[in-house]
N, C-alpha and C positions, 0 to 999 in steps of 0.2 A: 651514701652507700651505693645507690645506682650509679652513680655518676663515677665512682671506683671501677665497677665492674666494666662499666663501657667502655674508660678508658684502658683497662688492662686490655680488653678487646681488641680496641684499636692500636694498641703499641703490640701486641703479637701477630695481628693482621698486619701490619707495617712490617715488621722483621723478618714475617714468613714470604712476603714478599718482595723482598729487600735478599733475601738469600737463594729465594728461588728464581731470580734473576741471576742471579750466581755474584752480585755486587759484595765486596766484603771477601772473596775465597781468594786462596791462594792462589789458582790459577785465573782466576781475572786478575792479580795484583801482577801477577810475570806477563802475562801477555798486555799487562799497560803500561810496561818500563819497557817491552822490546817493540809497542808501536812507535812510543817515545824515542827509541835509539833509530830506528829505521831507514830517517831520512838521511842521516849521515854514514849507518851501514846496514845496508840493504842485504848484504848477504850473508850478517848477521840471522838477520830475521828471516830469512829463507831456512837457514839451519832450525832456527827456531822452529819454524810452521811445520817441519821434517820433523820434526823429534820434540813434538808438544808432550808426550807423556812421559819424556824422559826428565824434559826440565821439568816438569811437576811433582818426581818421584823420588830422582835422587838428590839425596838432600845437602849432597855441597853444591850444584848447579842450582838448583833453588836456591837456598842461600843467598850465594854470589847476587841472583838477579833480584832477588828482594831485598837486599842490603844495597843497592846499585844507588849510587846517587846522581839520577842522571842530569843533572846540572851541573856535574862536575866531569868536563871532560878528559880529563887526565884517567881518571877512574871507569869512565865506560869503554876507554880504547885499552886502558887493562885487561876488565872485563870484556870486550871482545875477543881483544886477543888468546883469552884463556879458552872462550869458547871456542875460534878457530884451532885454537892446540890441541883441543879436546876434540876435533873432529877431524881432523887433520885435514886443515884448510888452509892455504897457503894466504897468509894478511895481504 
């Protein structure tokens, strides 16, 4: 029975801070698919760091970069390009 309670302890001390890190949110899962895209487009991710609450808010740009598979690069030069369209950036 102790040994219940201590772990319950320890698994919501883990979790509390495991989220108060912000590990696990949505916005750290977007801004770790656009560090990931970055070195190939850089000014992608300048858009990005301009307009972090937009991609966190609305929810087809969210989407789009949390569905991203970025090992696929057919699919992220989509999704940039969608982003550049949406910002009216010339590719």
């Amino acid at each position: 029975m102790l040994l219940d309670i201590l772990f319950d302890i320890y698994i919501n001390i883990y979790i509390n801070i495991y989220t108060s890190l912000g590990y696990g949110t949505k916005k750290h899962k977007i801004e770790s698919k656009m560090e990931k895209i970055k070195s190939d487009h850089p000014q992608a991710y300048v858009i990005y760091m301009q307009n972090q609450a937009l991609f966190e808010t609305d929810a087809e740009l969210s989407k789009k970069v949390l569905d991203l598979d970025v090992k696929n690069k057919m699919a992220v030069n989509n999704t940039v390009n969608e982003i550049y369209a949406l910002f009216a950036v010339a590719a």
